[in-house]
Short mmCIF file of the C-alpha atoms (twelve columns), coordinates in Angstrom:
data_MODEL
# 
_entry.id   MODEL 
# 
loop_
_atom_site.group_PDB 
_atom_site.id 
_atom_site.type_symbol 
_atom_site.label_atom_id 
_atom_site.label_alt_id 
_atom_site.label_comp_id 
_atom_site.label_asym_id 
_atom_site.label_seq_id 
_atom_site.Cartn_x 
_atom_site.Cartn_y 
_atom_site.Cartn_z 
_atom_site.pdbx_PDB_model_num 
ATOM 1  C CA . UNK A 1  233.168 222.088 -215.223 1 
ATOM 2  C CA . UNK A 2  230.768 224.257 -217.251 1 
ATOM 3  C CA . UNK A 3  227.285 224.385 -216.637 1 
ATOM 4  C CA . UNK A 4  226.930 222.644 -220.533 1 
ATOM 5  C CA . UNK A 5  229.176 219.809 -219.908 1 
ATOM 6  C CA . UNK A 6  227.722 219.425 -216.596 1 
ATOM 7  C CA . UNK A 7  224.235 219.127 -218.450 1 
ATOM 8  C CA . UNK A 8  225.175 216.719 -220.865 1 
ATOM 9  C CA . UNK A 9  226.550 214.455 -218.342 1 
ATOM 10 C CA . UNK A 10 223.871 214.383 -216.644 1 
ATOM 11 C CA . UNK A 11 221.839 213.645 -220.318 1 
ATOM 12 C CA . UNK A 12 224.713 210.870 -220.855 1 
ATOM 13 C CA . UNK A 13 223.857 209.013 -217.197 1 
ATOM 14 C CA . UNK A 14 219.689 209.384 -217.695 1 
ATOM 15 C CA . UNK A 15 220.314 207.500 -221.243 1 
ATOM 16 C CA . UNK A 16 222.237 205.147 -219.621 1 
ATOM 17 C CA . UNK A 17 219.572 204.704 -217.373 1 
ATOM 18 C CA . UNK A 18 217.154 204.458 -219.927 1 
ATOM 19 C CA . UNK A 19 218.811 201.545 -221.580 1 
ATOM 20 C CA . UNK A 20 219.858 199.719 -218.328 1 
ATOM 21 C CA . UNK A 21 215.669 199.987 -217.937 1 
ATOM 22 C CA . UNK A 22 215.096 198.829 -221.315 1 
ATOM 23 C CA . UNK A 23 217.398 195.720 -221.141 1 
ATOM 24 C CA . UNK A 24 215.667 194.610 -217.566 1 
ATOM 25 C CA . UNK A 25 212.550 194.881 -219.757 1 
ATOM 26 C CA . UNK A 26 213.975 192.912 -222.360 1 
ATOM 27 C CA . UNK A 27 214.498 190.173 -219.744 1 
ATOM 28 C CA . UNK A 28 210.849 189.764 -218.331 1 
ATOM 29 C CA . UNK A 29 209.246 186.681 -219.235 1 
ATOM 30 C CA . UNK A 30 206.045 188.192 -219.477 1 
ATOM 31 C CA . UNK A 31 205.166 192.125 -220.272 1 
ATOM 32 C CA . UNK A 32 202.152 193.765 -219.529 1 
ATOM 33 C CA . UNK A 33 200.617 197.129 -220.807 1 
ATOM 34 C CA . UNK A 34 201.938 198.965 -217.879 1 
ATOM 35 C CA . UNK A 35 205.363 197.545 -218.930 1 
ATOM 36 C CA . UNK A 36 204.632 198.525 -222.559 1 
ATOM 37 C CA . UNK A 37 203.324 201.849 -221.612 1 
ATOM 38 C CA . UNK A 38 206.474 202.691 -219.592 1 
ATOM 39 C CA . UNK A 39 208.523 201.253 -222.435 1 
ATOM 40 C CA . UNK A 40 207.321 203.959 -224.658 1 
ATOM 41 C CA . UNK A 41 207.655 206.691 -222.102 1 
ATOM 42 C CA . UNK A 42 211.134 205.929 -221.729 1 
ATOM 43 C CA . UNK A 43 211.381 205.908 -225.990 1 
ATOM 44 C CA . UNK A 44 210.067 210.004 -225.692 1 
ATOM 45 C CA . UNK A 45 212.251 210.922 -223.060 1 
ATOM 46 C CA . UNK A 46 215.268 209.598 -224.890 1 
ATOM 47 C CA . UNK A 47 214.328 211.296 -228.241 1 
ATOM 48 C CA . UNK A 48 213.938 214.362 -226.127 1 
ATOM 49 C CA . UNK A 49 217.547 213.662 -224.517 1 
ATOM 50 C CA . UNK A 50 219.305 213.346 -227.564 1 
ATOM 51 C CA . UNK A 51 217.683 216.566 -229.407 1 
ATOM 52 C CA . UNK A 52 218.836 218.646 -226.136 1 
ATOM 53 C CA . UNK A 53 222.074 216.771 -226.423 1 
ATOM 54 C CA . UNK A 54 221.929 217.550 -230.108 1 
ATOM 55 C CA . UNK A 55 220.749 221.292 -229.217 1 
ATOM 56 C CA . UNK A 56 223.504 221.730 -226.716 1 
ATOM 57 C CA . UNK A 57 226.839 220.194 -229.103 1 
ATOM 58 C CA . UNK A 58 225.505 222.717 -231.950 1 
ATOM 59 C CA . UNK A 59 225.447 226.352 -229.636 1 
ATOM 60 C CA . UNK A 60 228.779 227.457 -230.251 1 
ATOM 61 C CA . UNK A 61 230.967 228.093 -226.597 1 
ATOM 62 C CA . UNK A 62 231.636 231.554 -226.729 1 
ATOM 63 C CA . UNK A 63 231.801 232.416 -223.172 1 
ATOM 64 C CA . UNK A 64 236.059 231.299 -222.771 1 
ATOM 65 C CA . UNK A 65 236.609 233.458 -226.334 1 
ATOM 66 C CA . UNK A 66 235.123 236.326 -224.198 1 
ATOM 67 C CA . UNK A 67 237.257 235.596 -220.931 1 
ATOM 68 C CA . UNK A 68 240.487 235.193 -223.311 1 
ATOM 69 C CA . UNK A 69 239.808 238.324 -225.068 1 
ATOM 70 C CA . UNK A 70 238.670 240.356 -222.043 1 
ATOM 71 C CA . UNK A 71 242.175 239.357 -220.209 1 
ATOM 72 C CA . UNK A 72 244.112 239.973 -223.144 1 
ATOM 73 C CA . UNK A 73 242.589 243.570 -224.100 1 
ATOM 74 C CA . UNK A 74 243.027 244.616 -219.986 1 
ATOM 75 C CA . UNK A 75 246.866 242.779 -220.111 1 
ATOM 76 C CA . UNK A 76 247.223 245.568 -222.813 1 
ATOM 77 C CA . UNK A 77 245.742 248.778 -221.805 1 
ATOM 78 C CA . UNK A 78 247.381 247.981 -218.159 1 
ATOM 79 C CA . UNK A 79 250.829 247.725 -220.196 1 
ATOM 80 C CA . UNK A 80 250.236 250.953 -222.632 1 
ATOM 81 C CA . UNK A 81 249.373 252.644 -219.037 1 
ATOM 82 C CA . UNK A 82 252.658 251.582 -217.519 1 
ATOM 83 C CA . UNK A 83 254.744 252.269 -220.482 1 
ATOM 84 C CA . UNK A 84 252.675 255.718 -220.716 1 
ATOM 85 C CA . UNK A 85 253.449 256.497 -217.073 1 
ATOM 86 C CA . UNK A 86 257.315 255.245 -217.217 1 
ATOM 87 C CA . UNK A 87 258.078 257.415 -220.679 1 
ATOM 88 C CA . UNK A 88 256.658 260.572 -218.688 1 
# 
């Protein structure tokens, strides 16, 4: 897996987690200001999930263009060379 996929994953499960916390919180009879406090701490960190998550889907993958390209162009010069050295 690719270090970006890998990273959003991991973004994915901590919003999950965020919203499994949320709906426990949801379920208290009773909140206090601690409970509200880490209620909106959890609201930040998921804004600042989704813009990485929005950050990360909008950086284009260019690193498998370069590996396809690199192969090809080396599949070629290897086969000029051995066409080059054969016709000799």
């Amino acid at each position: 897996m690719l270090r970006r996929q890998k990273k959003v994953v991991s973004l994915q499960e901590e919003l999950t987690t965020l919203a499994l916390l949320d709906r426990g919180l949801d379920y208290t009879p009773d909140s206090g200001p601690t409970d509200n406090l880490a209620y909106a701490s959890r609201q930040i960190r998921r804004s600042q999930i989704e813009a990485e998550m929005r950050k990360s889907a909008l950086s284009k993958p260019h690193t498998n263009h370069t590996r396809i390209g690199s192969a090809a162009l080396l599949l070629c010069a290897v086969g000029y060379l051995t066409l080059h050295y054969l016709l000799r």
